[in-house]
LOVO-596894 format. One record per residue: residue number from 0; chain; residue in one letter; x, y, z of N, C-alpha, C in turn. Coordinates in nm, 4 decimals, padded with zeros to 6 digits. Each point is the difference from the previous one (the first is absolute). Layout:
<sites>
    k  c  r      n.c1      n.c2      n.c3     ca.c1     ca.c2     ca.c3      c.c1      c.c2      c.c3
  NUM  A  A         X         Y         Z         X         Y         Z         X         Y         Z
...
</sites>
This chain:
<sites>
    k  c  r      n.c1      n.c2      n.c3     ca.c1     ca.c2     ca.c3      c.c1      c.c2      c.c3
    0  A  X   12.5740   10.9559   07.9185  -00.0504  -00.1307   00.0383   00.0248  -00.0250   00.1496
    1  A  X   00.1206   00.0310   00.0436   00.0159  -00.0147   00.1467  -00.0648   00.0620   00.0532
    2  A  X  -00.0613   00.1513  -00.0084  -00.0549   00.0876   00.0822  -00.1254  -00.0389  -00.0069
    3  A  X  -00.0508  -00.0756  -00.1073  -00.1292  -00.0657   00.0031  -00.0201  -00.1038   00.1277
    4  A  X   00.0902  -00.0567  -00.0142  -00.0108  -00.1558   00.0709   00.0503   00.0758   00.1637
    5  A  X   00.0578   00.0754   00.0107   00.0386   00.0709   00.1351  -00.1520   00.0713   00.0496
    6  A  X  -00.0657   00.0271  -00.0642  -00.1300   00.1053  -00.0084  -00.0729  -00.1036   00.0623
    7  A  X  -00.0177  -00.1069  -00.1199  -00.1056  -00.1260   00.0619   00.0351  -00.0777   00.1097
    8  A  X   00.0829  -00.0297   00.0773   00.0467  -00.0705   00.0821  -00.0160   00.1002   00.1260
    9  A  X  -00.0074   00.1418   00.0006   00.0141   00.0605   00.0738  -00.1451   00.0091   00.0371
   10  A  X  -00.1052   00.0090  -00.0934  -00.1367   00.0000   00.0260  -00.0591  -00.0771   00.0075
   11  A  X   00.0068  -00.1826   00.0093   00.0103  -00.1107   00.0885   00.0740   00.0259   00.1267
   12  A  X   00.1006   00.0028   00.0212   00.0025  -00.0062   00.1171  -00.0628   00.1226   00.0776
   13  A  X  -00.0315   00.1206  -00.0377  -00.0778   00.1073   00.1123  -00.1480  -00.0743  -00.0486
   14  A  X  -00.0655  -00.0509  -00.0735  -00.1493  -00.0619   00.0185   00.0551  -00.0913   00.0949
   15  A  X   00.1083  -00.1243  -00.0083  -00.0086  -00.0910   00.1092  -00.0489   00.0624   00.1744
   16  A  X   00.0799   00.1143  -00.0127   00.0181   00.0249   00.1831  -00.1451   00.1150   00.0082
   17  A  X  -00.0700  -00.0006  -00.1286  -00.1090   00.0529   00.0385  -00.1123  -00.1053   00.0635
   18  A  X   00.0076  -00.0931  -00.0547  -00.1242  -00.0729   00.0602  -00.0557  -00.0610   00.1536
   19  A  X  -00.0382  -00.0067   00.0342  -00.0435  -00.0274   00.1009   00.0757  -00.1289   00.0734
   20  A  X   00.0286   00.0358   00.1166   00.0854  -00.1004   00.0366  -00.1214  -00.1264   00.0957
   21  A  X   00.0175  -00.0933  -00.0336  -00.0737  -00.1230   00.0416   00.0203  -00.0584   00.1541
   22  A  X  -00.0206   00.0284   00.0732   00.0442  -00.0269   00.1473  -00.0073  -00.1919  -00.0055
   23  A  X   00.1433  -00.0299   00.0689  -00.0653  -00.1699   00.0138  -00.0410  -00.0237   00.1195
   24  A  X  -00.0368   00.1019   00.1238  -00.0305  -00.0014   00.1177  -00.1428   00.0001   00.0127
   25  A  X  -00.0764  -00.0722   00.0413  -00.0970  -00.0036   00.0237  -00.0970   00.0808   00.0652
   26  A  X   00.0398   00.0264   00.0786  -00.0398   00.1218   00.1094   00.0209   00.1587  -00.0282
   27  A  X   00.0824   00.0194  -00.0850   00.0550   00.1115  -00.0600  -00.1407   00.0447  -00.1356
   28  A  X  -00.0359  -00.1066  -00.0666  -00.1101  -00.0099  -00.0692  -00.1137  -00.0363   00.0369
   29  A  X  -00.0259   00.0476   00.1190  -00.1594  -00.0320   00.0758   00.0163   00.0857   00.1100
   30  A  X   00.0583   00.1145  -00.0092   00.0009   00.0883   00.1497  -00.1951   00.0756  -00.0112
   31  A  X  -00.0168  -00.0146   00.1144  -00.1274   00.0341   00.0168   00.0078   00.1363   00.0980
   32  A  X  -00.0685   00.1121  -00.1301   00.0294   00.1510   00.0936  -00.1586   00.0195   00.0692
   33  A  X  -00.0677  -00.0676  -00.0628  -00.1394   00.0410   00.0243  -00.0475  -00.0717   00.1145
   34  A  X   00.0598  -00.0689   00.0725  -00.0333  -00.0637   00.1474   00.0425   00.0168   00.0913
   35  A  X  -00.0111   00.0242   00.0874   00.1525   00.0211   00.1628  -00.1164  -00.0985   00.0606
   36  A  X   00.1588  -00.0769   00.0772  -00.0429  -00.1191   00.1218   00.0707   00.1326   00.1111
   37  A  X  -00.1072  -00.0848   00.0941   00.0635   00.0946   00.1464   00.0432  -00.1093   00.1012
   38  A  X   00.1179   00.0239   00.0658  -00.0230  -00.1006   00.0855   00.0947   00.0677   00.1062
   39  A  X  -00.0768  -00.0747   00.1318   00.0528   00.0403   00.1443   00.1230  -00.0157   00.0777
   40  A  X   00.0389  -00.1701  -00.1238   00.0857  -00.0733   00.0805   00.1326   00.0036  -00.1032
   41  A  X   00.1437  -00.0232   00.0466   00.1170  -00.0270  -00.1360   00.0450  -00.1311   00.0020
   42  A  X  -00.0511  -00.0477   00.1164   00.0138  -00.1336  -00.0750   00.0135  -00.0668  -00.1510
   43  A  X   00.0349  -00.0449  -00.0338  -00.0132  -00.1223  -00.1530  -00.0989  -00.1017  -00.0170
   44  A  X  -00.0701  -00.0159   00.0859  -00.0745  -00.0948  -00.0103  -00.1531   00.1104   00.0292
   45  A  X  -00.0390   00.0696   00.0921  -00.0440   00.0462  -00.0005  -00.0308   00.1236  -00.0727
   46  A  X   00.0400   00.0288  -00.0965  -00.0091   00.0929  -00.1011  -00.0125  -00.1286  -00.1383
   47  A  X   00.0437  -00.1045  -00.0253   00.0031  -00.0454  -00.1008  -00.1693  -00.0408  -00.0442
   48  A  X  -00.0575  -00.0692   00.1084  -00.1460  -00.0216   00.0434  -00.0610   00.0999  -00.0563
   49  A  X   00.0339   00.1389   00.0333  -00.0944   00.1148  -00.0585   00.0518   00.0958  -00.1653
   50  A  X   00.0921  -00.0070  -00.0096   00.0595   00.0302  -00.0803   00.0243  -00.0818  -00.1363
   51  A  X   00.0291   00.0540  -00.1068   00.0235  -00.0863  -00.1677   00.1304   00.0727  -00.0351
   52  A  X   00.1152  -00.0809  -00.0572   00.1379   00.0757  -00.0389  -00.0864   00.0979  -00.1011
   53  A  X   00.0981   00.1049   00.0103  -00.0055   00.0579  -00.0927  -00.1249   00.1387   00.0264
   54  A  X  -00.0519   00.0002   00.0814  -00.1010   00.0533   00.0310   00.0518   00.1597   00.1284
   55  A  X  -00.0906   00.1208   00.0045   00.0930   00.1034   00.0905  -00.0796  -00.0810   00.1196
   56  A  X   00.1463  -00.0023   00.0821  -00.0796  -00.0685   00.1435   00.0620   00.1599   00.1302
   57  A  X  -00.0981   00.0562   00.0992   00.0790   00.0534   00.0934  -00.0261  -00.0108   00.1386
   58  A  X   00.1272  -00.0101   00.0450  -00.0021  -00.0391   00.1380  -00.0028   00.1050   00.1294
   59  A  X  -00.1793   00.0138   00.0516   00.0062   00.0896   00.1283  -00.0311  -00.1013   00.0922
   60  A  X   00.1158   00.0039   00.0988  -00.0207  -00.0918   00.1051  -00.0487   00.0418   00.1212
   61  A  X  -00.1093  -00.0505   00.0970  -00.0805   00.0408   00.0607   00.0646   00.0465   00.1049
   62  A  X   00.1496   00.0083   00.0112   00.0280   00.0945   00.1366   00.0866   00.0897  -00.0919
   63  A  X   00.0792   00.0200   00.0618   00.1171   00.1147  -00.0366   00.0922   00.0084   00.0989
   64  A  X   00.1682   00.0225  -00.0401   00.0692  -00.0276   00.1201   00.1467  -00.0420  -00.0621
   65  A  X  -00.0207  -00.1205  -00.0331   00.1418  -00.0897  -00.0611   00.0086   00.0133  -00.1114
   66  A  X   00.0906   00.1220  -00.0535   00.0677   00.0551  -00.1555   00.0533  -00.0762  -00.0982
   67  A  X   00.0476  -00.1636   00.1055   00.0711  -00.0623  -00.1100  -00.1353  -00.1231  -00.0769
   68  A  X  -00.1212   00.0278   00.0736  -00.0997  -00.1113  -00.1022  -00.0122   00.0243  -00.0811
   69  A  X  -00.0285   00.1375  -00.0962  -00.0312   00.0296  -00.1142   00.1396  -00.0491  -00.1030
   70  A  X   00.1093   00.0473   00.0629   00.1415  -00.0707  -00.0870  -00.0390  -00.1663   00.0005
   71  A  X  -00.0159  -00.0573   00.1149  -00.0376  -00.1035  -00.0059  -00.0776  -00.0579  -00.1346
   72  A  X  -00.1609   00.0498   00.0526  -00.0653  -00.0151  -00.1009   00.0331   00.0118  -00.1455
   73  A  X   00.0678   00.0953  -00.0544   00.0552   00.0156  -00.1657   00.1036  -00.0938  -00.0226
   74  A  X   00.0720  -00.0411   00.1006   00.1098  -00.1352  -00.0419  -00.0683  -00.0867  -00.0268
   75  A  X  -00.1405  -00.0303   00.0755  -00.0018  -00.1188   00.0196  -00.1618  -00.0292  -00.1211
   76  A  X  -00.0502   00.1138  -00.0120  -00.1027   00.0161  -00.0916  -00.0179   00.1114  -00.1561
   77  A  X   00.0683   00.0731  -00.0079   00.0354   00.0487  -00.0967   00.0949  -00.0064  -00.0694
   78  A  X  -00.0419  -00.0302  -00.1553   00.0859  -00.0160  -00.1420   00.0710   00.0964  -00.0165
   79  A  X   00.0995   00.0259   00.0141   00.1138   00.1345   00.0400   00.0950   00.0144  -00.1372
   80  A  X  -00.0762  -00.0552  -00.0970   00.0624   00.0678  -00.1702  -00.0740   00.1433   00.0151
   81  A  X  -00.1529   00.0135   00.1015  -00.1074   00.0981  -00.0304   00.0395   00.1000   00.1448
   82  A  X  -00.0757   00.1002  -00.0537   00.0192   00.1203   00.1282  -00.0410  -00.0695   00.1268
   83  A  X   00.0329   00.0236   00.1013  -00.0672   00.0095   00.1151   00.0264   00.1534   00.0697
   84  A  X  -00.1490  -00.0116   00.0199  -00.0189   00.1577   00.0989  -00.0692  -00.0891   00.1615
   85  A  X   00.1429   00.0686   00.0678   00.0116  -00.0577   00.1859   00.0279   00.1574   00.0569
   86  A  X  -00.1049  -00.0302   00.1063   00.0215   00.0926   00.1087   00.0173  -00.0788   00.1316
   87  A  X   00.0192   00.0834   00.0920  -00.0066  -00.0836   00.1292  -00.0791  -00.0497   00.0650
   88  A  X  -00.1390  -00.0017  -00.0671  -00.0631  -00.0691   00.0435  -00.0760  -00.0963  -00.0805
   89  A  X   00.0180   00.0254  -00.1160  -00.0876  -00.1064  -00.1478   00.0993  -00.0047  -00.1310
   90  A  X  -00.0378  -00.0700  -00.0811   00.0465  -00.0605  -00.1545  -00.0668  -00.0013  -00.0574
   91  A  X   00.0051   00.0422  -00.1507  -00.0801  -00.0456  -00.0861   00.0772  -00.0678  -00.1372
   92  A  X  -00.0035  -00.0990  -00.0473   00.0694  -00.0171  -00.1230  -00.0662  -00.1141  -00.0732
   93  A  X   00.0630  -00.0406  -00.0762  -00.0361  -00.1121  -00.1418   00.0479  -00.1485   00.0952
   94  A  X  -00.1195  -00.0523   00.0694  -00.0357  -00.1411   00.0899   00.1375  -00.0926  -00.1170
   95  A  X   00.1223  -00.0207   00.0243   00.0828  -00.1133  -00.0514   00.0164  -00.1226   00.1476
   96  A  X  -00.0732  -00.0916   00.0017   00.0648  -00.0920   00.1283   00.1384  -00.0567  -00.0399
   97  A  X   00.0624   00.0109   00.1199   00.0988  -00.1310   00.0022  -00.0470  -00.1511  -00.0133
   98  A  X   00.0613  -00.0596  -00.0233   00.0179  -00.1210  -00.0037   00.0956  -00.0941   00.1046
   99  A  X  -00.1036  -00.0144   00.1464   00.0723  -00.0319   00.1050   00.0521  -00.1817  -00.0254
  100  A  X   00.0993  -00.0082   00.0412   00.0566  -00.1259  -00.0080  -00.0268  -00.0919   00.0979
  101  A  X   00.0320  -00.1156   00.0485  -00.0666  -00.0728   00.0533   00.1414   00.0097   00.1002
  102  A  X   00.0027  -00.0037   00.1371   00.1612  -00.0174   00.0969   00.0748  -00.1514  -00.0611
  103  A  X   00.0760  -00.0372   00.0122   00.0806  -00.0927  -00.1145   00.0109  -00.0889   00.1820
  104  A  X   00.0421  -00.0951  -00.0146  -00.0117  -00.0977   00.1255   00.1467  -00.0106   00.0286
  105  A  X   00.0376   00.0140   00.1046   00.2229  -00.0359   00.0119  -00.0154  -00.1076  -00.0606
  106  A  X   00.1530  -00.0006  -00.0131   00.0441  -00.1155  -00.0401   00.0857  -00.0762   00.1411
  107  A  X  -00.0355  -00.1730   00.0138   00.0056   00.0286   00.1513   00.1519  -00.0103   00.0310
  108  A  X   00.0782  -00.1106  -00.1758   00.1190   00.0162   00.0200   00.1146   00.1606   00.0750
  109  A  X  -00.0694   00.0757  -00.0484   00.0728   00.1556   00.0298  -00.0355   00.0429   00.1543
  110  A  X  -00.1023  -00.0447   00.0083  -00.0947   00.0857   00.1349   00.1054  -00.1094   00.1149
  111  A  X   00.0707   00.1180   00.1233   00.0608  -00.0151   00.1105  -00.0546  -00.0741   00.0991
  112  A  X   00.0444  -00.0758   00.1025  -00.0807  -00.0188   00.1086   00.0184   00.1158   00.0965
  113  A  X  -00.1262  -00.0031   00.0445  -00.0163   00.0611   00.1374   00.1031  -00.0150   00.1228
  114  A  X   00.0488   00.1022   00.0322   00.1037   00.0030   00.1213  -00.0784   00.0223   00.1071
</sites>
């Protein structure tokens, strides 16, 4: 009887971790392989305009020169749960934007006077 109930419990739980796991991420369940955005610029704003999350976006920028834009660019535009493939001169990965914040205003109690 135990080896029964050890048997069945054992084959619930290996069906449990068979099934398909349900993403609650949104973007994770709408990655789009069948489109690439291209864009020139790494900006955030200027890539967001041309670009849809979730979508392959890659970045060849119209000069070549400064190694750290493409790092740039993947901080600041790629969903980095997903590969990114960077060379020194372009990116390509799964378009995740940030979510830029707004600058917060001093507070004027704290803020010093001018010497």
């Amino acid at each position: 009887m135990r080896y029964s109930l050890l048997l069945a419990a054992s084959l619930v739980i290996a069906a449990s971790g068979c099934s398909q796991n349900q993403s609650a991420d949104p973007v994770a369940s709408t990655i789009d392989q069948a489109n690439l955005c291209e864009v020139k610029e790494w900006r955030h704003d200027d890539v967001a305009s041309t670009c849809k999350p979730g979508q392959k976006v890659v970045y060849l920028p119209s000069s070549f020169g400064n190694e750290q834009l493409p790092i740039i660019f993947a901080a600041v535009n790629c969903d980095l749960r997903y590969n990114v493939a960077l060379t020194t001169g372009a990116v390509t990965c799964i378009y995740g934007p940030i979510t830029p914040t707004p600058p917060q205003p001093q507070d004027r109690a704290t803020k010093k006077p001018a010497e």
